[in-house]
SEGUVO-513129 format. One line per 2 residues: number of its first residue (from 1); for each residue y, z, x of C-alpha. Coordinates in Angstrom, 2 decimals, m for minus. Layout:
! SEGUVO-513129
NUM = Y Z X; ...
END
This chain:
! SEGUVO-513129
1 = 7.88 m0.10 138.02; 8.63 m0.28 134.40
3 = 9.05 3.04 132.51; 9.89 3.60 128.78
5 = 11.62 7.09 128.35; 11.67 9.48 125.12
7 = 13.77 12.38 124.55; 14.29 14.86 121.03
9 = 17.41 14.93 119.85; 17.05 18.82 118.51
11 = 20.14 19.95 120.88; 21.47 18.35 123.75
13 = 19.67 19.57 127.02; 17.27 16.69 125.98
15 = 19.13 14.37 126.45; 21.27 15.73 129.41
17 = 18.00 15.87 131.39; 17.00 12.55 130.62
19 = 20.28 11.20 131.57; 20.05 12.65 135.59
21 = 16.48 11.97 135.64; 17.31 8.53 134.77
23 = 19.81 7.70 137.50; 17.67 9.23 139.78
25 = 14.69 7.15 139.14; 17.14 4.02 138.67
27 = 18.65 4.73 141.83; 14.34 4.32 143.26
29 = 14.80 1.04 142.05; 12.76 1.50 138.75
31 = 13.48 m0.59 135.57; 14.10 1.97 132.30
33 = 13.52 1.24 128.85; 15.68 3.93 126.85
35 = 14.80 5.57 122.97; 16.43 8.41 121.07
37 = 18.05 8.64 117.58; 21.47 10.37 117.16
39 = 23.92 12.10 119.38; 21.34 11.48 122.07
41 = 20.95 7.67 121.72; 24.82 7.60 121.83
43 = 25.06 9.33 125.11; 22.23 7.27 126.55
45 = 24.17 4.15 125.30; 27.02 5.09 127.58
47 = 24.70 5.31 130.60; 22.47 2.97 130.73
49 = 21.58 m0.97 129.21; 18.35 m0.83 127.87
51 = 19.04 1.78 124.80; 17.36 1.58 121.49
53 = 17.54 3.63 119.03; 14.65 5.42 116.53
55 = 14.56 7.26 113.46; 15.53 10.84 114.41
57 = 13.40 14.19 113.52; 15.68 17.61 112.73
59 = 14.94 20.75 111.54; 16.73 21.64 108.33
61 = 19.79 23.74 109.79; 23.19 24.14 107.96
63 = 26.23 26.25 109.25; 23.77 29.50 109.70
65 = 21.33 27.58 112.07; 17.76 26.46 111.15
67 = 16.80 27.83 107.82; 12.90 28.41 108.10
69 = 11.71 28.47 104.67; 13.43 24.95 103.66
71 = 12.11 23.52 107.45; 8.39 24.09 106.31
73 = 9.35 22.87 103.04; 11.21 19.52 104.39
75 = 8.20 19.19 106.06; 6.43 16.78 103.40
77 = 9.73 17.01 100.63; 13.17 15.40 100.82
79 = 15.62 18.22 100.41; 19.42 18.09 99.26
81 = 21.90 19.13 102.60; 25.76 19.41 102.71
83 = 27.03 17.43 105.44; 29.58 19.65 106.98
85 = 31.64 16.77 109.31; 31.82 14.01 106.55
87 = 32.09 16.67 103.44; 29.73 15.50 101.61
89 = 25.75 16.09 100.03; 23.17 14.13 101.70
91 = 19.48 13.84 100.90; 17.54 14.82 104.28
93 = 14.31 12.58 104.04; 11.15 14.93 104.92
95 = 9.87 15.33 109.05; 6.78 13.29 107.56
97 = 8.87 9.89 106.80; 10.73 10.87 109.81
99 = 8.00 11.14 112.12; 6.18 8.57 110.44
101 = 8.88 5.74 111.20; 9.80 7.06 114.39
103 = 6.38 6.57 115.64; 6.59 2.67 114.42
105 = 10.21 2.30 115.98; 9.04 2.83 119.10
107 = 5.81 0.99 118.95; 7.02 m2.33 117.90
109 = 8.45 m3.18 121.60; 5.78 m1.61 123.45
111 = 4.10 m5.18 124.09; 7.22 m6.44 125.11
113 = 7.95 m3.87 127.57; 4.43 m3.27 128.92
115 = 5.68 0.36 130.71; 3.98 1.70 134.12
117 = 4.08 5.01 132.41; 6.02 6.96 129.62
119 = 8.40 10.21 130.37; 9.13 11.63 127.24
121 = 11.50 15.04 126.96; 10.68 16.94 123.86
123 = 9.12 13.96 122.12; 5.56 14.59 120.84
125 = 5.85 11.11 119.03; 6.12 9.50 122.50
127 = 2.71 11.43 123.51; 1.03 10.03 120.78
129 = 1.93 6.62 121.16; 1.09 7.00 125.00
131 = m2.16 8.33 123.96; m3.08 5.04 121.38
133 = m2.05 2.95 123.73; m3.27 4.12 127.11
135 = m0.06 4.58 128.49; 0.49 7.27 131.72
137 = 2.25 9.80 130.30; 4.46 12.81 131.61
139 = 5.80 15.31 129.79; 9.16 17.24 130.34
141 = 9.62 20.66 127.81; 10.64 23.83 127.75
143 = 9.37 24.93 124.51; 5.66 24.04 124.27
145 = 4.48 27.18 122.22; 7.24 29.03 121.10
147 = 6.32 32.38 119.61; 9.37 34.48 120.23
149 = 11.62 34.67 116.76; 9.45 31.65 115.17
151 = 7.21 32.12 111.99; 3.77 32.77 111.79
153 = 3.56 29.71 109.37; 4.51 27.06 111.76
155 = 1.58 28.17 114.23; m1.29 25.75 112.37
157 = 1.57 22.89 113.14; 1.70 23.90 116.74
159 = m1.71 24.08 117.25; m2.42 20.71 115.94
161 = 0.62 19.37 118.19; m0.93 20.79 121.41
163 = m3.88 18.13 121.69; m0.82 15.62 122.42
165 = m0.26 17.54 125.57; m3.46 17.16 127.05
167 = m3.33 13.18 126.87; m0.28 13.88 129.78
169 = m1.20 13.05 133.47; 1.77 15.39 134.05
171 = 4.00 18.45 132.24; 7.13 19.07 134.08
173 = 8.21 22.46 132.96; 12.27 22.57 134.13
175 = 12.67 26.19 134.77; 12.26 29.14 137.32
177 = 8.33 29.66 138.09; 7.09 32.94 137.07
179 = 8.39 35.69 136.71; 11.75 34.74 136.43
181 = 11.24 31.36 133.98; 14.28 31.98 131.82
183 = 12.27 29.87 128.90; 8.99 31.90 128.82
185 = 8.82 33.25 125.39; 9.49 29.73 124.31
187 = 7.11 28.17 126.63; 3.69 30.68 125.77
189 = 0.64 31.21 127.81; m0.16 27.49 129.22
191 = m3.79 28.63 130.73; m5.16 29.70 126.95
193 = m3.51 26.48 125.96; m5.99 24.73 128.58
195 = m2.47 22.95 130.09; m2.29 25.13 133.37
197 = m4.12 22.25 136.19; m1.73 19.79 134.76
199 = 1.58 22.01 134.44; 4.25 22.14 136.69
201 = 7.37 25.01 136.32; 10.08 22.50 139.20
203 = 13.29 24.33 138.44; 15.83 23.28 136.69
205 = 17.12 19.29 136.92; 21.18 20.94 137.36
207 = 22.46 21.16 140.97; 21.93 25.02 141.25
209 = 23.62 25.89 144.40; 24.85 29.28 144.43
211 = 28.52 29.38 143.71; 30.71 31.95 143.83
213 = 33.75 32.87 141.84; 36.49 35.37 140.87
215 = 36.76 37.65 137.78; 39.29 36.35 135.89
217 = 39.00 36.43 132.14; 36.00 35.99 129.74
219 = 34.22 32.39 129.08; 32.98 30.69 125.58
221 = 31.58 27.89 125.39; 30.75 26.96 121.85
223 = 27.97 24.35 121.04; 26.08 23.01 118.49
225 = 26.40 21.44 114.81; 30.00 22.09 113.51
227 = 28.48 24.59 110.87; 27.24 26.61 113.73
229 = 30.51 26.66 115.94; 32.09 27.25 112.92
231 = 30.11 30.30 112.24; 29.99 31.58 115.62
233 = 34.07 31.72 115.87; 34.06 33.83 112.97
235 = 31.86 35.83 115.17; 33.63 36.22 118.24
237 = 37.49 35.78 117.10; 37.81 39.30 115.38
239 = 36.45 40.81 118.50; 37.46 38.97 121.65
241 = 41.40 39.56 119.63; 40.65 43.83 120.61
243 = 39.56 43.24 124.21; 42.17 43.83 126.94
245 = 40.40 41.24 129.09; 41.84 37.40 129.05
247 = 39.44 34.84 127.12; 38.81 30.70 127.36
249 = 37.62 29.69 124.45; 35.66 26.02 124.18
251 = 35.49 24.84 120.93; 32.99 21.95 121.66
253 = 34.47 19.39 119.49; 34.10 15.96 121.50
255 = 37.01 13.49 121.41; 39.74 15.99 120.92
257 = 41.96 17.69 122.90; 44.36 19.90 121.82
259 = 44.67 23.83 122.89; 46.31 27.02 121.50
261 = 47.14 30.67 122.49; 46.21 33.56 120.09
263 = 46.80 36.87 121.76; 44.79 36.94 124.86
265 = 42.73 34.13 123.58; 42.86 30.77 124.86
267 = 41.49 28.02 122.02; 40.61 24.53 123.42
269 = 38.60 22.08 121.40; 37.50 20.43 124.47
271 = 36.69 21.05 128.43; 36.46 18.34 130.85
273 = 33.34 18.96 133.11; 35.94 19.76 135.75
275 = 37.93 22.56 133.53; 34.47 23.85 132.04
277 = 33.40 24.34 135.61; 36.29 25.97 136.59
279 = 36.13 28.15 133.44; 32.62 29.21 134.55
281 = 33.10 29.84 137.73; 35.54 32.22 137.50
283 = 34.02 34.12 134.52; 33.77 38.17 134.34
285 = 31.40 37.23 131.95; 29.75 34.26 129.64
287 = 29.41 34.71 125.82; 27.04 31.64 124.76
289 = 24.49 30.77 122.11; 21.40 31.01 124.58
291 = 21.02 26.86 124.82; 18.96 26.06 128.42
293 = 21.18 24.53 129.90; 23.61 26.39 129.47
295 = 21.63 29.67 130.76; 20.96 27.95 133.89
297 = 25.20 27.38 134.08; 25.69 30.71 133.86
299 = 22.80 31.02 136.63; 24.09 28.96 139.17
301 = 27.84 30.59 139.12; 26.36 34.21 138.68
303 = 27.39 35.01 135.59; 26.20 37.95 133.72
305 = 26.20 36.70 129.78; 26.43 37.90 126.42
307 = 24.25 35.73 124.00; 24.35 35.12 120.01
309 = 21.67 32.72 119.28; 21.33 30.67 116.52
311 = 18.20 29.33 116.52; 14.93 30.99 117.62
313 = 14.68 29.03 121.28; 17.65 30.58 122.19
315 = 16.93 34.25 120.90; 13.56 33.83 123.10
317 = 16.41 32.62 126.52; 18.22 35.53 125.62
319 = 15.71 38.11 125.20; 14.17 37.08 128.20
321 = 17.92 37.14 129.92; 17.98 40.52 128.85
323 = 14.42 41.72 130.27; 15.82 40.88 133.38
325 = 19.22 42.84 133.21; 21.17 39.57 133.44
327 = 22.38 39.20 129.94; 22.86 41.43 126.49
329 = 21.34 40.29 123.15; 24.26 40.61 119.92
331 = 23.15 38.63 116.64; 26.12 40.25 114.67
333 = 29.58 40.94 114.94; 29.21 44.88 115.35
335 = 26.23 44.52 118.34; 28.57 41.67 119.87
337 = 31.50 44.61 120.09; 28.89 46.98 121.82
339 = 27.52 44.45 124.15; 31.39 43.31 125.35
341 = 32.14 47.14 125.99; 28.95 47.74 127.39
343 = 29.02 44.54 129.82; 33.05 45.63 130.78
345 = 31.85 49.03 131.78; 28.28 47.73 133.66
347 = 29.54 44.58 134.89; 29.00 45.02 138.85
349 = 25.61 46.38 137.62; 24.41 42.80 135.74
351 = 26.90 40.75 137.73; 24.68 42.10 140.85
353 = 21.22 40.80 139.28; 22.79 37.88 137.80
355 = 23.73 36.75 141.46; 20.21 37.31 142.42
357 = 18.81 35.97 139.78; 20.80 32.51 141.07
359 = 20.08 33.06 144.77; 16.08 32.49 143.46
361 = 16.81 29.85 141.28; 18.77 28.24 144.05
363 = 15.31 27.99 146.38; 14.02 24.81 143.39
365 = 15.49 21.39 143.27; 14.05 20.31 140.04
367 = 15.23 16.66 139.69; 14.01 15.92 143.28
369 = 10.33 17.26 142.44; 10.62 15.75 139.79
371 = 11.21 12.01 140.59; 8.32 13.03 143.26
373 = 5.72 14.04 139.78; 6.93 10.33 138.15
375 = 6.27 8.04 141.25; 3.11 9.71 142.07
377 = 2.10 9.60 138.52; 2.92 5.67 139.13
379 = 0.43 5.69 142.33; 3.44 5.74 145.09
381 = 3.26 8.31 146.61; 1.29 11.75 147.46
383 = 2.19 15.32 145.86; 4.13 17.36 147.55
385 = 2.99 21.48 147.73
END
């Protein structure tokens, strides 16, 4: 079967899912047709042949994370934004051209593909054109009504977003079923939304088999826009440099490799897989943003966590993290010293739920139900209960 596949390129995790649910589907013996804009359509480019890129949609975020008030007004205005990596001020065009020309990039090779069906992560654009043009569609999210941290303002916009949903055969939700969904302030009551016959919560599309590690030192990974690590560094260098405790420190800059020692702190601007893995693993502790992904890292090595979002999806992960005694919430440098001594002196206490926590998310193999929702979407084969 043909299949044209959609992902966001608002963070990573997007993309990262689209990439294993692509092999695995290739692997069936499927033919994929590829579309993203940005970082995303670069890492699809590595992985697959039939890659095309489209106009990209962002928030308006500088080196303090999405700014609200200028998102709602780059909404329908071009706004003036300091590129950070190439030093330089850019005009950001408004979400209305970019949504606007997105929606034609992807439409004018629709007739020449002709797709069985449409998977789109995170892209509403894809919905819509599935919806114009008949197309099967499924839809993979974990943020479908985000109220957690978000502003009242952009709830009209959300609303009006939500009749794209309904147009899906199929909503793969890639997360922990209730109660323990690790995304549900971000994901919002699904039943009142009129979504719930159609939704699916498959666990996450990682390989989450418990593993188990030693307590070595203290793990941070840093992600996002180079504003954003930027910031958060400033956050955690002053007080990882008091505690006793060893740190790894992951700078997230792609493409470069060089590492340095300051005090008990260990600076690398890049991890292999292998060496992040290994860094997990044997964690005391994570100190992370909140990014999906990255939550269900610390989930499957069980790893209590200290998070510092920067954007309100991952304040919702880590409030929700919290609720369930895995993780502690810090959006400043003085409740980031608090949570660190806190988590030193409780950390058999939230080490011990955190390994539960990944003994229940170990019971879902999300990418395998997954592939199951797509071909029987596609008429091949029967659900599975």
């Amino acid at each position: 079967m043909r299949l044209l596949l959609c992902c966001s390129e608002l963070g990573l995790g997007h993309v990262s899912r689209l990439i294993l649910l692509g092999k695995r589907l290739e692997q069936q013996g499927h033919e994929l047709f590829f579309f993203s804009g940005g970082k995303a359509y670069e890492l699809l480019e590595k992985e697959f042949k039939n890659v095309s890129r489209v106009t990209p949609i962002s928030w308006y975020e500088n080196a303090h994370g999405i700014l609200t008030s200028a998102s709602l007004l780059n909404m329908f205005l071009p706004l003036p934004l300091f590129n950070i990596e190439q030093s330089r001020l850019e005009i950001k065009n408004s979400n209305a051209y970019e949504t606007i020309h997105r929606y034609y990039d992807l439409r004018k090779n629709i007739r020449n593909i002709a797709p069985d069906a449409l998977i789109a992560d995170g892209d509403i654009n894809a919905l819509r054109l599935a919806g114009k043009w008949k197309i099967p569609a499924i839809y993979v999210e974990n943020m479908i009504r985000p109220g957690y941290g978000f502003s009242s303002l952009l709830s009209p916009g959300e609303r009006f977003l939500e009749r794209y949903y309904r147009v899906c055969k199929k909503i793969i939700i890639p997360d922990n079923p209730p109660p323990y969904t690790v995304s549900e302030y971000s994901i919002g009551d699904i039943a009142h939304m009129g979504i719930a016959d159609r939704t699916e919560y498959v666990g996450t599309f990682l390989d989450i088999k418990p593993i188990t590690g030693k307590q070595k030192h203290i793990f941070v990974p840093i992600s996002g826009p180079v504003g954003t690590r930027s910031q958060l560094l400033k956050t955690l260098q002053p007080v990882l440099e008091k505690t006793k405790s060893k740190c790894i420190i992951s700078l997230g800059t792609p493409n470069r490799r060089i590492s340095t020692k300051i005090g008990n702190c260990e600076l690398h601007t890049w991890l292999t897989p292998e060496e992040r893995a290994e860094a997990m693993r044997n964690a005391k502790f994570v100190i992370f943003s909140g990014g999906h992904a990255t939550c269900f890292e610390t989930i499957k090595y069980g790893k209590p966590s200290i998070c510092i979002p920067t954007q309100p999806e991952q304040l919702g992960n880590a409030a929700k993290l919290e609720r369930m005694k895995c993780s502690l919430l810090a959006k400043n440098r003085k409740q980031l010293q608090k949570a660190v001594e806190k988590m030193e002196t409780m950390l058999n206490s939230y080490t011990q739920n955190a390994e539960a926590l990944s003994r229940f998310s170990g019971r879902y193999n999300g990418l395998d139900r997954a592939v199951e929702i797509v071909e029987s979407v596609l008429g091949l084969g029967a659900f599975k209960v």
